[in-house]
DRENDO-1510 file (C-alpha; in Angstrom, 1 decimal, always signed):
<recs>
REC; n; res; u; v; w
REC; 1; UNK; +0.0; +0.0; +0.0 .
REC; 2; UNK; +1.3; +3.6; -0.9 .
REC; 3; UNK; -0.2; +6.5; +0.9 .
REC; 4; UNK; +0.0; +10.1; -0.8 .
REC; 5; UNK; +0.9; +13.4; +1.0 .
REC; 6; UNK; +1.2; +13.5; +5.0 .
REC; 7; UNK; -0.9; +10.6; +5.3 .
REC; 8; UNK; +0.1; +7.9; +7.9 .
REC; 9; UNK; -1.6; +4.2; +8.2 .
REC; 10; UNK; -1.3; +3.2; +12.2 .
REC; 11; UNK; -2.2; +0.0; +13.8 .
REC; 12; UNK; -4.5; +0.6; +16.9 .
REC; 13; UNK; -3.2; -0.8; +20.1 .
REC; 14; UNK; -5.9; -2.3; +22.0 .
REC; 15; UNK; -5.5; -2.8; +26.2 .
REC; 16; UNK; -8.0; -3.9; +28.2 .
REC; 17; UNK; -8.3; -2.0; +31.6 .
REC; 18; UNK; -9.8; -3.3; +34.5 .
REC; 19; UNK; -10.4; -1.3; +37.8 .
REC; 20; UNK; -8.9; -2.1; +41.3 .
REC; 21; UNK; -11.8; -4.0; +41.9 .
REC; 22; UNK; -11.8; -5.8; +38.3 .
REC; 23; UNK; -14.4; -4.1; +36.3 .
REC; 24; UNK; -13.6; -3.9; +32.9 .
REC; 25; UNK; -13.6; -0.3; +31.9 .
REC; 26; UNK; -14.3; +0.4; +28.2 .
REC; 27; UNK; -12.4; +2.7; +26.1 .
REC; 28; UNK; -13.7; +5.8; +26.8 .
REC; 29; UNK; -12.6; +5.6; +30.6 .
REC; 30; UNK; -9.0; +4.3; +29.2 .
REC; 31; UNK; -6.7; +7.7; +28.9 .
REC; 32; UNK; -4.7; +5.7; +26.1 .
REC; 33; UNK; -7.4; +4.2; +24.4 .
REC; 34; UNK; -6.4; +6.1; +21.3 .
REC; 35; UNK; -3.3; +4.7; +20.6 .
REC; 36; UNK; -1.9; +3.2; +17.5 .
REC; 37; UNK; +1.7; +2.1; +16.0 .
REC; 38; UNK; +2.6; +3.5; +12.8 .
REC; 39; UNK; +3.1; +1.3; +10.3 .
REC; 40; UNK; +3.0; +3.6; +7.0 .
REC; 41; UNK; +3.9; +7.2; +6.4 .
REC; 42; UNK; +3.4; +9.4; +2.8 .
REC; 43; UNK; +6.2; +11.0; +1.4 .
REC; 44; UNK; +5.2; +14.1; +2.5 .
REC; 45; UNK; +5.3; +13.4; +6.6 .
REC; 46; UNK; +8.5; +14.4; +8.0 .
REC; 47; UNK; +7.7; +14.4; +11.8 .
REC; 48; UNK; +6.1; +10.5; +12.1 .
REC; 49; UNK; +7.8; +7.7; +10.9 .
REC; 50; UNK; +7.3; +3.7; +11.3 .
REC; 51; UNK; +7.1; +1.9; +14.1 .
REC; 52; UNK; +6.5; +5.3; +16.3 .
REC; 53; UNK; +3.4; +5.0; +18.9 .
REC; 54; UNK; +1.7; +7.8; +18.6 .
REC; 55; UNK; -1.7; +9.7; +20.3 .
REC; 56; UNK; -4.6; +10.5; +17.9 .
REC; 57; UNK; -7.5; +12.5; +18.1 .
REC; 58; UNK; -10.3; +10.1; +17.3 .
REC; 59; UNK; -12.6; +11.8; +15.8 .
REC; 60; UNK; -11.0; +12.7; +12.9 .
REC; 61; UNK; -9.4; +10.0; +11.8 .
REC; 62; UNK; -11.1; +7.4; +9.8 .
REC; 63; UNK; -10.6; +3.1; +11.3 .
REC; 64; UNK; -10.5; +0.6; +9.2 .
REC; 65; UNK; -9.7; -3.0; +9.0 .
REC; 66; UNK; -6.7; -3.3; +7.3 .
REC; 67; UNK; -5.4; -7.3; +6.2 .
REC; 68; UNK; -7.1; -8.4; +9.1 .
REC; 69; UNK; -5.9; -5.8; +12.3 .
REC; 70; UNK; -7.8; -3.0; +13.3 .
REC; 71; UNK; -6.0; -0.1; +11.6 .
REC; 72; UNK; -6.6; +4.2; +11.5 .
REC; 73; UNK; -6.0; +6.5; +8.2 .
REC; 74; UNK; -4.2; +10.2; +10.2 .
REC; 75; UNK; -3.2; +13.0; +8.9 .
REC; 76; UNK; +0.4; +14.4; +9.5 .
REC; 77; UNK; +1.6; +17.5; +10.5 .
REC; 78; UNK; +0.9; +20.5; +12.1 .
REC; 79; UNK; -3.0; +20.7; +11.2 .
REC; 80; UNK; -3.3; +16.6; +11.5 .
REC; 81; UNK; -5.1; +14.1; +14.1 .
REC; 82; UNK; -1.8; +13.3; +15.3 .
REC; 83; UNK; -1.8; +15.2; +18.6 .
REC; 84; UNK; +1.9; +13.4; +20.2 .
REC; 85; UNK; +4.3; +10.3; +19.9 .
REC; 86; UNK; +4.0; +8.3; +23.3 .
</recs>
């Protein structure tokens, strides 16, 4: 797969969190829920590149199943969903 421009294709990271007293808490209760691990950058992103772990605003960016993992489609750069590398 080639991605154009400051496109990057990341590989969500999935944890399961339970409380002290072992209830499962879902991912909106889980402050790294929206992780992934990059595993294509465009030719045009100069600040990500693969294998980084980075932080993404979820909103914006657009999941898809990708050869069989759960994957995300960000944007690079300063006006991307990319807001930090963990």
């Amino acid at each position: 797969m080639k991605l154009i421009g400051n496109r990057v294709l990341a590989e969500k990271i999935i944890s399961e969190n339970k409380s002290t007293s072992g209830i499962i808490l879902g991912p909106t209760a889980d402050l790294n829920a929206h992780r992934a691990r990059v595993i294509i950058v465009g030719p045009d992103e100069v600040n990500t590149k693969v294998g980084d772990i980075v932080k993404y605003d979820h909103n914006s960016a657009i999941e898809q199943e990708v050869d069989g993992k759960d994957c995300v489609f960000l944007r690079g750069g300063e006006t991307g969903n990319i807001l930090f590398k963990v």
